[in-house]
N, C-alpha and C positions, 0 to 999 in steps of 0.2 A: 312241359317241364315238371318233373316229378316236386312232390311239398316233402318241405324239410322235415326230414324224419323229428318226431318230438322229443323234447326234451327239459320242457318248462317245465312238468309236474316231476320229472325224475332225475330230477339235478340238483344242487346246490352249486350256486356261482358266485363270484365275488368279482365287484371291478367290472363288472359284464360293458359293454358298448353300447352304445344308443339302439342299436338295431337292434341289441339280444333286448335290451327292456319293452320295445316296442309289442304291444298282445299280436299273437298268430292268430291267424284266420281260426273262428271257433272260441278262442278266449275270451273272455267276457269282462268286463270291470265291475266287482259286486259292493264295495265298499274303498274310501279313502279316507284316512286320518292325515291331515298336515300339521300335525306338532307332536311325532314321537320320537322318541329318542331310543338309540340304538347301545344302551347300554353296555353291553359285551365289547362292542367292538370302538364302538365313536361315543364313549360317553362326555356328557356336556353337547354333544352335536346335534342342533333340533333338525328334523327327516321329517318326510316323508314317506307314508307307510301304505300301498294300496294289496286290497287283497283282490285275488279273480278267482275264476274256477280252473283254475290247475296251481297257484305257486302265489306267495307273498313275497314283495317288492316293497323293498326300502332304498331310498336316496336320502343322502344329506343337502340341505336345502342350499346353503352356502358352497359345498364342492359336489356337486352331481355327479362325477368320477367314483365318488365313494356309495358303494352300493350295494344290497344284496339280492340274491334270485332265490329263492326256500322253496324248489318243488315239493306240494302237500304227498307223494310218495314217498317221500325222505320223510315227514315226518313218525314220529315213534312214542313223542309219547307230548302231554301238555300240560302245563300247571301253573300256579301263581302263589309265586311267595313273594316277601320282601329284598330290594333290591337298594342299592344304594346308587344314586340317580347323583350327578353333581348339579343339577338344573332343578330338583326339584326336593333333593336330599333319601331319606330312607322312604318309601314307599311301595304299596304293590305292583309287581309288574310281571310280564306273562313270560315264563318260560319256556322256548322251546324245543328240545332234544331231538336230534334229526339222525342218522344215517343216510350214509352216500356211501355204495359200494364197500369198502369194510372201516371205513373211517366215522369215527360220530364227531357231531358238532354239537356246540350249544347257544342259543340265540335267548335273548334279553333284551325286551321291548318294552319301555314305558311309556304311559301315554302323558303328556304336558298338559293336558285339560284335566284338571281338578275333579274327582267325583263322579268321571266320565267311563263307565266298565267297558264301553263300545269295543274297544279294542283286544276284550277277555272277549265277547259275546259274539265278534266276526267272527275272528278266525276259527275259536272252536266251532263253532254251528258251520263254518263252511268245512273245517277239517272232517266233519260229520260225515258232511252230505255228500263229500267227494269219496268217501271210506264206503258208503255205500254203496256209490255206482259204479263199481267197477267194471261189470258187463259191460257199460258202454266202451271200455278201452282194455279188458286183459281178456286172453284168452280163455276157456273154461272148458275143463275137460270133466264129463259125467256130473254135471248140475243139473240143478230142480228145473227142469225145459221144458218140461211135460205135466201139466195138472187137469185131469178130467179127461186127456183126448185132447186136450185144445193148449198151443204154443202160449207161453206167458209173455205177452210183451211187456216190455218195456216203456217207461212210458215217453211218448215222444216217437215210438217206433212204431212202422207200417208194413203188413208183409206185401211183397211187390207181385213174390210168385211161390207155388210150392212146385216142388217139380217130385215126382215120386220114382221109383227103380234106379234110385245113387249106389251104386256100391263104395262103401269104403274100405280101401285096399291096406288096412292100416294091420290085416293079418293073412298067414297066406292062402287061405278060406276067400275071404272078404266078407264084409255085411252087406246084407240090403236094406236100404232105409232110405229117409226123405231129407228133400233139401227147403229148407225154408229161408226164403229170400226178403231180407226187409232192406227199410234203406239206413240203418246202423253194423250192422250185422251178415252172416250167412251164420243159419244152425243147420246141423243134422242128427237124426239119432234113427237110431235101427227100428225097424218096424216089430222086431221079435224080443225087443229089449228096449224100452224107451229111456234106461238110464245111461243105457250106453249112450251115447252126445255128446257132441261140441259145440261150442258157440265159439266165432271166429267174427271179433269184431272189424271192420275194415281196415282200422289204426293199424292192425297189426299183420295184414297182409301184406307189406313190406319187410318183413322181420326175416329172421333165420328157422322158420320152423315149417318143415316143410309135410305138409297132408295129401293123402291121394286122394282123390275117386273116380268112377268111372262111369259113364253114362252112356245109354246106347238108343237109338243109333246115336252115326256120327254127328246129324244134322243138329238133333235135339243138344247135344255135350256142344258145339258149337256155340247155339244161340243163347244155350246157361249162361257158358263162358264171357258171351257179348252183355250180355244184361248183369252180372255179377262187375267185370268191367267197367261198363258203364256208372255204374250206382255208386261204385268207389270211386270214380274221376267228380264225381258229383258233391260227394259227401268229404272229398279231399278240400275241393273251394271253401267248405263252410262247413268243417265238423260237428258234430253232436257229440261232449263230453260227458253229458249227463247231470252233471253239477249243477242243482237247481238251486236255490237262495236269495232269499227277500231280508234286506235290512229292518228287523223290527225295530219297531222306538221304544218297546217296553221289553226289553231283552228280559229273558230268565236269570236267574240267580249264580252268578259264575261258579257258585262252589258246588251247584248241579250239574253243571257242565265241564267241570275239568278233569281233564284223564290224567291218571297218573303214571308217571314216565314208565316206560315199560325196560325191564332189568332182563338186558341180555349179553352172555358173552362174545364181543364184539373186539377183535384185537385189531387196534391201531395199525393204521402200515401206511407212513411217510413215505415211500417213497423218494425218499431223497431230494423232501420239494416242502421248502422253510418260506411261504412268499405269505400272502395277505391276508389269506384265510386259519394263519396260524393262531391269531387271536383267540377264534371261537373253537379249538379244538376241548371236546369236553374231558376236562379233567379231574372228575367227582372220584377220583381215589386219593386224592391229596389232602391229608388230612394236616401237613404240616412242611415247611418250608424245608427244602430240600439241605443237603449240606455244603457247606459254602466251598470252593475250592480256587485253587489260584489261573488265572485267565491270563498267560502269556499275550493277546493277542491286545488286551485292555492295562496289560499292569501291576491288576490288583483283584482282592477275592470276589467273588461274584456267587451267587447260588447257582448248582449245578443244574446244565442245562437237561431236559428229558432227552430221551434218548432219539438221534432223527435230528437233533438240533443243532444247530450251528452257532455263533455271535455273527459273523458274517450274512446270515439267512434271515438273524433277527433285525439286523440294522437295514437290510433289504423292506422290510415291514415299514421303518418309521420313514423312509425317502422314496 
């Protein structure tokens, strides 16, 4: 049976089910905090917060229903200012600004242990390390694959096979060049141009993206074919994401490590869909309370809802 296409590091979820919180094969657990609060959304509600190598996971300790998924690809940007906590009052807490698709969120995490940065010092050093390693999981067309003659590995990565005389059919010439077989990955890049190259990590030979090449004879493109197969039914049981991270206990200085939110024009779009996550939608253009207007459906005046919103979609939020 084919492994569920991924979706923990490039998602934001809310409310998820038992099974979506469970780690996928390859997921790792690199840190837990059990006394943070989820300011944005459940404040006064003390959580639980674990980070892995693809996505930050929070539960409320009291309602486990309530919950969030934060794939580290949604995130955009990190920082830490002062928050207003009902548990622990004004204090710093870590902010985190995310895109999903064309929608931004904004997430607000404090930590309920006094003095304690851990919680600045995870997440940015894994938000680091996962920003690094993307080879292990995105596709890459014309990257540095090539230094001195000799494949760059990866590290954690083994080459299985090279197989040489690949054409790729990707113009209506073709190239000739080489296939290099690890067990993360297939690269190839032309023999007459070593920038020309792909790297095709295995994550994503299930996708929509589809590459030629050709190989001859038939026997030899065959038995590529079987050993390429193979290596991905393998690496599918027990991924390599690449996200490596050690909890230090003398973490560096959070205001060396935090990134500041990155400002991009991003247009909201609701969809027509007012449910749980409407809490954390970031709204860093509101400088001031909207104008109040009369709500048929309540009575009496109410400040005007943003646009997308409903009173019905809102009362949906608090039941």
């Amino acid at each position: 049976m084919a492994a569920e296409q991924l979706w923990e590091d490039r998602d934001v979820r809310f409310d998820v089910s038992s099974s979506q919180m469970k780690f996928r094969p390859g997921e790792k657990l690199i840190d837990q905090l059990d006394a943070v609060e989820d300011t944005k959304g459940n404040n006064g509600d003390r959580g639980r917060l674990m980070v892995t190598n693809l996505r930050i996971i929070w539960h409320s300790i009291e309602m486990p229903r309530a919950n969030l998924s934060i794939g580290f690809n949604c995130v955009i940007g990190l920082s830490t200012r002062t928050a207003q906590s009902k548990l622990r009052g004004a204090v710093e807490a870590l902010y985190i600004l995310c895109k999903c698709n064309s929608t931004r969120f904004e997430f607000i995490f404090t930590n309920l242990v006094p003095g304690s940065p851990r919680l600045f010092t995870s997440i940015i050093s894994v938000q680091k390390a996962y920003e690094t390693s993307k080879l292990y999981r995105d596709l890459k067309l014309r990257g540095a694959l090539i230094k001195d003659k000799q494949v760059r590995l990866l590290p954690q990565e083994q080459i299985y096979d090279q197989v040489n005389g690949v054409w790729n059919l990707s113009s209506d010439q073709g190239n000739l060049g080489t296939f290099y077989i690890t067990n993360v990955r297939l690269m190839w890049h032309a023999n007459i141009n070593e920038s020309f190259n792909v790297s095709i990590p295995y994550l994503q030979m299930s996708g929509g993206y589809v590459l030629g090449f050709r190989i001859d004879p038939l026997e030899k493109l065959q038995a590529t074919a079987k050993m390429i197969q193979n290596l991905h039914k393998v690496y599918s049981t027990c991924p390599i994401f690449g996200v490596e991270f050690e909890v230090d206990d003398t973490p560096q200085a959070t205001e060396a490590m935090t990134r500041a939110p990155i400002q991009d024009d991003v247009e909201v779009e609701y969809d027509n869909q007012t449910d749980a996550f409407a809490a954390y939608f970031a709204d860093g253009n509101k400088e001031k309370d909207r104008e109040p207007v009369y709500s048929e459906e309540l009575g009496l005046a109410v400040e005007k809802l943003k646009e997308g919103f409903t009173i019905a979609g809102l009362w949906q939020v608090l039941t």
